[in-house]
C-alpha positions as CSV (number, residue, x, y, z in Angstrom):
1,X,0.0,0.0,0.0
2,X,1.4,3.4,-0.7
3,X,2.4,6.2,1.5
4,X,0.2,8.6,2.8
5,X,1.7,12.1,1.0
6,X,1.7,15.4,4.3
7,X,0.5,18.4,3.8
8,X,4.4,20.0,3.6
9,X,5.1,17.6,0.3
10,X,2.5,18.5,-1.1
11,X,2.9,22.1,-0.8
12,X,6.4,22.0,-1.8
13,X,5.6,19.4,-4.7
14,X,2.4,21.7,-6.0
15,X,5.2,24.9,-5.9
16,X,7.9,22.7,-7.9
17,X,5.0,21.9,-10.2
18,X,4.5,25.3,-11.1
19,X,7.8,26.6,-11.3
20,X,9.1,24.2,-13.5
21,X,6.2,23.1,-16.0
22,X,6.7,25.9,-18.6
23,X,10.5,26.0,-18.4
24,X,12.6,23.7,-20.4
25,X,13.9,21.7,-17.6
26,X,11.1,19.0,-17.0
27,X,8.7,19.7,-14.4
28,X,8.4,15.8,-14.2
29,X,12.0,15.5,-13.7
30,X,12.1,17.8,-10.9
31,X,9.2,16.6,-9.1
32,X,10.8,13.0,-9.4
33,X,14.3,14.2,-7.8
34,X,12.7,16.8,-5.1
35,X,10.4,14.3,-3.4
36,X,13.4,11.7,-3.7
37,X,15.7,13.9,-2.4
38,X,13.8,15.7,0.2
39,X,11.5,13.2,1.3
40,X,13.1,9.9,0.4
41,X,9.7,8.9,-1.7
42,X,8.5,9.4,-4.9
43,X,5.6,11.7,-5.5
44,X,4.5,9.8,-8.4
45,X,3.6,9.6,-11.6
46,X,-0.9,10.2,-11.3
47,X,0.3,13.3,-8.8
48,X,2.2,14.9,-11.4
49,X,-0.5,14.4,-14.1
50,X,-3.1,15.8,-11.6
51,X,-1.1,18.7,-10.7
52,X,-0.4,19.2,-14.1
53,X,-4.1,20.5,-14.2
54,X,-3.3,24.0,-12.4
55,X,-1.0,24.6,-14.6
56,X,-2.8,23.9,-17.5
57,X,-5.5,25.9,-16.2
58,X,-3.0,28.8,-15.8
59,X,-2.4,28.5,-19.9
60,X,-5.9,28.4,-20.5
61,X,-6.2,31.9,-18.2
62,X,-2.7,33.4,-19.8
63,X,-4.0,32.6,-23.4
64,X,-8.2,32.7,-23.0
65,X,-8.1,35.4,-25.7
66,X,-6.3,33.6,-28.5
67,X,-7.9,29.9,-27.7
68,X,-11.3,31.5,-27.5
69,X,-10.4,33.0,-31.0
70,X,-9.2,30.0,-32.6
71,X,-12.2,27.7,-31.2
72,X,-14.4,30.2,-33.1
73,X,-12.3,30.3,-36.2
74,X,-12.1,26.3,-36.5
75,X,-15.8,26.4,-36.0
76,X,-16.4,28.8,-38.6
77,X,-14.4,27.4,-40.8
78,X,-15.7,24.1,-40.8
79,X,-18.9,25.7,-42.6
80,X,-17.2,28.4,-44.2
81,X,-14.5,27.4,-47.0
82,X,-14.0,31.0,-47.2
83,X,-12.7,31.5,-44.0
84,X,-10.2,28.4,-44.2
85,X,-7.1,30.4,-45.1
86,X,-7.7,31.9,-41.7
87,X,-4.3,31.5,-39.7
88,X,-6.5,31.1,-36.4
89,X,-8.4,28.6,-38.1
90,X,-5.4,26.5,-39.4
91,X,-4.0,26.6,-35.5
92,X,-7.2,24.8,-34.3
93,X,-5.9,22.2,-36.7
94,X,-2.5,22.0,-36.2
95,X,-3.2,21.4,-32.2
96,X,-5.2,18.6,-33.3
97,X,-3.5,16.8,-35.7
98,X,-0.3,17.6,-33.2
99,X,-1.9,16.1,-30.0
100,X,-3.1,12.5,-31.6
101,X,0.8,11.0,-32.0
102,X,0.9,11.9,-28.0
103,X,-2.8,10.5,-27.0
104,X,-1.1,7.2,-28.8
105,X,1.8,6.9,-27.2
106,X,1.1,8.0,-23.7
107,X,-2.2,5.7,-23.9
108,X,-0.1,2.3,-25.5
109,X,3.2,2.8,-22.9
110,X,1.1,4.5,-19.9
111,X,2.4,1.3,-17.6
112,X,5.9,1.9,-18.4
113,X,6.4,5.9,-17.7
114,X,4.2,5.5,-14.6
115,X,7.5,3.1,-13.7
116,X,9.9,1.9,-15.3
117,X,10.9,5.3,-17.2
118,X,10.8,7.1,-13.4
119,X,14.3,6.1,-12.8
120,X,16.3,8.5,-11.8
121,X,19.4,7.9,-13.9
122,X,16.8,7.6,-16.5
123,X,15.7,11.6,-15.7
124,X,19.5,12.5,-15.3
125,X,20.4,11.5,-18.4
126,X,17.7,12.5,-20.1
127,X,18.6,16.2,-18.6
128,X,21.9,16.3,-19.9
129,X,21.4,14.4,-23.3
130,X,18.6,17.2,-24.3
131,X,20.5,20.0,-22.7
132,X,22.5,19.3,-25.5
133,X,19.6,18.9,-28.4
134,X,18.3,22.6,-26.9
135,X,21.9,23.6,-27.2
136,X,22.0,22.4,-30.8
137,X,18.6,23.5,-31.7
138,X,19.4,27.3,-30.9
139,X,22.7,27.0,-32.7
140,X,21.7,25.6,-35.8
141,X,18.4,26.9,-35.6
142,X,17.6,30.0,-38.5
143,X,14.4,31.6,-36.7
144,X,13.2,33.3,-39.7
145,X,9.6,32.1,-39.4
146,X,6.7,34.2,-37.2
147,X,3.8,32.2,-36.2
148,X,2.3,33.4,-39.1
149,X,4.5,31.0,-41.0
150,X,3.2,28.0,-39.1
151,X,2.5,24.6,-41.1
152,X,1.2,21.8,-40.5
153,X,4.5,19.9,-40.8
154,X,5.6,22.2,-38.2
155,X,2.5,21.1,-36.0
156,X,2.8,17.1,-36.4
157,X,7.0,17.5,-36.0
158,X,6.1,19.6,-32.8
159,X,3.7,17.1,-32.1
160,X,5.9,14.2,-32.2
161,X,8.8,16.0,-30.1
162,X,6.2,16.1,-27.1
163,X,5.7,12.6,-27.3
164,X,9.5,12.5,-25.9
165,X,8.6,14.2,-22.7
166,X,6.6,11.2,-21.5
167,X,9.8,10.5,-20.3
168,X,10.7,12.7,-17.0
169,X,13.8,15.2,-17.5
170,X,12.9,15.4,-21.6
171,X,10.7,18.9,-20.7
172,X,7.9,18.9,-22.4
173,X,8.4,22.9,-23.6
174,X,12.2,21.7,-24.2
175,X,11.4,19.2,-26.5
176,X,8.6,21.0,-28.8
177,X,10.5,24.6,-28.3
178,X,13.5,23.0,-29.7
179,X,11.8,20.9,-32.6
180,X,10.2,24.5,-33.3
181,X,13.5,26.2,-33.5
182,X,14.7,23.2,-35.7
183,X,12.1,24.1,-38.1
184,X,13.3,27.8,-38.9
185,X,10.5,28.9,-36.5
186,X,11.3,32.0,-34.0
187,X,11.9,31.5,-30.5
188,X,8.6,33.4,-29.3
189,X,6.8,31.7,-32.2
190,X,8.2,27.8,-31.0
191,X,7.5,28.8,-27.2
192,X,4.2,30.4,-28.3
193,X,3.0,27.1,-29.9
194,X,4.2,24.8,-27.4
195,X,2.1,26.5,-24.6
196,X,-1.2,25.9,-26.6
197,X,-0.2,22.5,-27.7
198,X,0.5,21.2,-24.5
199,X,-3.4,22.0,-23.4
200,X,-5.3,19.0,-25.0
201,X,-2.9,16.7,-23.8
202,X,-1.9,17.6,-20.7
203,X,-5.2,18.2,-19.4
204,X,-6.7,14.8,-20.3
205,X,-4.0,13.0,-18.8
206,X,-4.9,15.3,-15.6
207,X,-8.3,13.9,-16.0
208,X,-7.3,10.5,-16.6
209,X,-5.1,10.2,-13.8
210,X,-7.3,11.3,-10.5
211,X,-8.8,7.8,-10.0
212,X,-5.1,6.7,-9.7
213,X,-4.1,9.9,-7.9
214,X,-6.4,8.9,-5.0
215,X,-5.7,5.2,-4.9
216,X,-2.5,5.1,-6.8
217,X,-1.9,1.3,-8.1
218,X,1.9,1.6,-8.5
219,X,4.6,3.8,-7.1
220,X,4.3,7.0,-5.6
221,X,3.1,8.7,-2.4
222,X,-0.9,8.5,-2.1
223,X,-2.4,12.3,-1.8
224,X,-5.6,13.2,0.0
225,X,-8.3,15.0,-1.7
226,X,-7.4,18.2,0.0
227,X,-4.2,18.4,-0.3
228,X,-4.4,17.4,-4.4
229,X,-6.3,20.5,-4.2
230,X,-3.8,22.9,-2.7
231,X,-1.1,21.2,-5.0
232,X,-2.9,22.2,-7.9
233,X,-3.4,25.4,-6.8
234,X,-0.2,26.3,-5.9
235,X,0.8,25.2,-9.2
236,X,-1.8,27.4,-10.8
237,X,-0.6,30.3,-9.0
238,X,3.4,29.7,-9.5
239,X,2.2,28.6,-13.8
240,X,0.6,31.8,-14.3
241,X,3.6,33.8,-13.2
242,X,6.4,31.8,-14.8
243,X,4.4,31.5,-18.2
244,X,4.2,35.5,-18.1
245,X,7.7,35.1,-17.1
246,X,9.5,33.0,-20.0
247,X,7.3,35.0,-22.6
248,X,9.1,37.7,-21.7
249,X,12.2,36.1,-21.5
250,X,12.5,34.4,-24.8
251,X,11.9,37.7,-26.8
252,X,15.5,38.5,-25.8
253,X,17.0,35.5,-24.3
254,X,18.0,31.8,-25.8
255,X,17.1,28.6,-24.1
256,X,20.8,28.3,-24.1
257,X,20.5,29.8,-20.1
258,X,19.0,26.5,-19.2
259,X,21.5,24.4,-20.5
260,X,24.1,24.9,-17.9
261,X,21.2,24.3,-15.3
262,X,20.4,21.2,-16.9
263,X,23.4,19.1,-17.2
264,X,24.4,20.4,-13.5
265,X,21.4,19.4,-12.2
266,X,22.0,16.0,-14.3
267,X,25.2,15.8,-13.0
268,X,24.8,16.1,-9.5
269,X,21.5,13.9,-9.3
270,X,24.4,10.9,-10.7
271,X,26.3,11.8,-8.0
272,X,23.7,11.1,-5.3
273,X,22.8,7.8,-7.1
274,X,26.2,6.8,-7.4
275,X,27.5,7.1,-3.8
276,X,24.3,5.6,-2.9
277,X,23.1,8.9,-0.9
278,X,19.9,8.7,-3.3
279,X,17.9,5.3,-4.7
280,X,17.3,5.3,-8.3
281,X,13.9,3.8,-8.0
């Protein structure tokens, strides 16, 4: 039977949650090593989906204007052909046609990243290996392309890069910002895109994961009603601020700052496991 979660890990769990979900250092990753770390447990893999949902929320608050817009352009479009060249219109479809390689994969291998692929020298490498790809993407990258420019090749490639942060310590933001940036995109234009591609499929795994949350079947610490609440709050809260945050940031930064972060953070969590101070699983 699983661990009953207190009231102080969840706090501090909900708060990692929300700093960390929009930046490209995997929110997953860090939630894995804090409550590892800190409290010697793992948090689990139905908590993070749940808490997931205050952030998500927080997107769908930060960017209420543009999805409200592009839900009515898809709409119209549908029984409009004249209103099909519409960029809003095409949006609606590239989220779509980007979030069904992820509902796929996440629903065929949803026993092994609720396990196996929680391994901590799983998330430390996978911190330092795509410290490198963000590394390479910003390098190589042309960013010539506004959002205007999007296609949907650029939507299904974006797609399939999220499918990669199934895997705690990809980053889900990492992963699509940098396919985005390997496409010619902008940096404001890949971040831009990943925020609203990450709704559809984060929320339903939210959704599908509170049964589980509440009685979780596998690993993890088992959170009370209550204090998956205040999680999620928290992680609303801390979401809203850090999405205003890197928006900002990317107009006249590259990812490149979170590279360094990355593969120290990588580093030092091999450390721990190899002097035995932390258990990998």
């Amino acid at each position: 039977m699983a661990d009953s979660m207190s009231w102080l890990q969840a706090v501090v769990l909900g708060a990692v949650q929300g700093l960390t979900e929009f930046l490209p250092i995997s929110s997953s990753g860090h939630l894995r090593i804090v409550s590892e770390v800190f409290f010697g447990d793992d948090a689990g893999a139905s908590f993070t989906a749940v808490t997931q949902l205050g952030t998500e929320a927080a997107v769908l608050l930060f960017f209420a204007k543009d999805i409200v817009r592009i839900v009515r352009a898809w709409f119209r479009g549908l029984f409009d052909a004249a209103h099909r060249g519409d960029l809003d219109y095409r949006m609606g479809w590239y989220v779509i046609f980007a979030t069904i390689p992820i509902g796929v994969i996440g629903f065929v291998f949803k026993d092994a990243i609720r396990t196996g692929a929680r391994n901590l020298w799983i998330v430390a490498t996978m911190l330092i290996v795509f410290a490198l790809v963000i590394m390479i993407a910003e390098k190589v990258g042309r960013q010539r392309r506004p959002i205007e420019k999007l296609t949907t090749r650029d939507g299904l490639v974006m797609g399939l890069a999220q499918c990669l942060a199934l895997i705690p310590g990809v980053s889900r933001s990492g992963a699509t910002s940098s396919a985005g940036l390997f496409l010619g995109l902008t940096r404001p234009a890949a971040v831009r895109f990943s925020f609203l591609l990450a709704i559809p499929a984060v929320t339903a795994s939210g959704l599908f994961s509170l049964p589980d949350a509440f009685a979780p079947s596998g690993e993890g610490l088992q959170a009370s009603g209550p204090q998956l609440l205040v999680a999620t709050l928290v992680a609303f809260g801390l979401g809203y601020a850090s999405i205003a945050w890197l928006l900002r940031f990317v107009e006249n930064h590259s990812l490149n700052w979170f590279v360094g972060y990355r593969i120290v953070l990588g580093l030092a969590v091999m450390a721990l496991l190899a002097t035995g101070t932390i258990a990998a699983t």
